[in-house]
N, C-alpha and C positions, 0 to 999 in steps of 0.2 A: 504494500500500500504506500504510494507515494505522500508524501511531506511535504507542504509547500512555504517557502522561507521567502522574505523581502528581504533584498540589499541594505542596510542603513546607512547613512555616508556623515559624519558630525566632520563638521567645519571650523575650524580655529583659526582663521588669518588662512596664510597658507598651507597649515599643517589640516591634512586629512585623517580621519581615522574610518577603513571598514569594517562594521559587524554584520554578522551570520548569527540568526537567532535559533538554536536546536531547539525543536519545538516539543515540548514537554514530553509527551509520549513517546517520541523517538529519544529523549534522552534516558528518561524509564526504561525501556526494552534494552538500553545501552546500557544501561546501572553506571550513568556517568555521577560523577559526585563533584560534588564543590570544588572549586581551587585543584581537579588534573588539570597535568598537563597533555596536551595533545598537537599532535603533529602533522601537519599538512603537508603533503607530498603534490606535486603537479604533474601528473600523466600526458596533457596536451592541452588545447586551450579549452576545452568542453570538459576536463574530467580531471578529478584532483580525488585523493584518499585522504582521510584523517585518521591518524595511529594512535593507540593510546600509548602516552609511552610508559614502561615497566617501570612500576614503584612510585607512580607519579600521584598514585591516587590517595589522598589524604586516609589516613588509619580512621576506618567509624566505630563510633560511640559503641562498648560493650553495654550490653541491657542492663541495667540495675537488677541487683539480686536482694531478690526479699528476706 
């Protein structure tokens, strides 16, 4: 099932910045968590990978034991 994401483009002077919004439920099915890092690879100009990279993913909260 495709995901559909808008470009965002913030403007500061000259300086640009672009965001990519993962959109909730594709980041769920990803079990991405706060503050990974991940890594965008460019395949061609149509097609680019995003990697999680190894260990990047912040340690979660142990459940509280009764």
């Amino acid at each position: 099932m495709p995901y559909l994401s808008k470009l965002q483009v913030i403007e500061r002077g000259q300086n640009r910045q672009y965001y990519l919004i993962c959109p909730a439920p594709l980041a769920a099915a990803l079990d991405f968590a706060k503050g990974e890092q991940l890594e965008w690879v460019l395949k061609d100009r149509n097609t680019f990978e995003i990697r999680r990279l190894p260990g990047s993913a912040p340690a979660k909260a142990k459940a509280s034991r009764s």
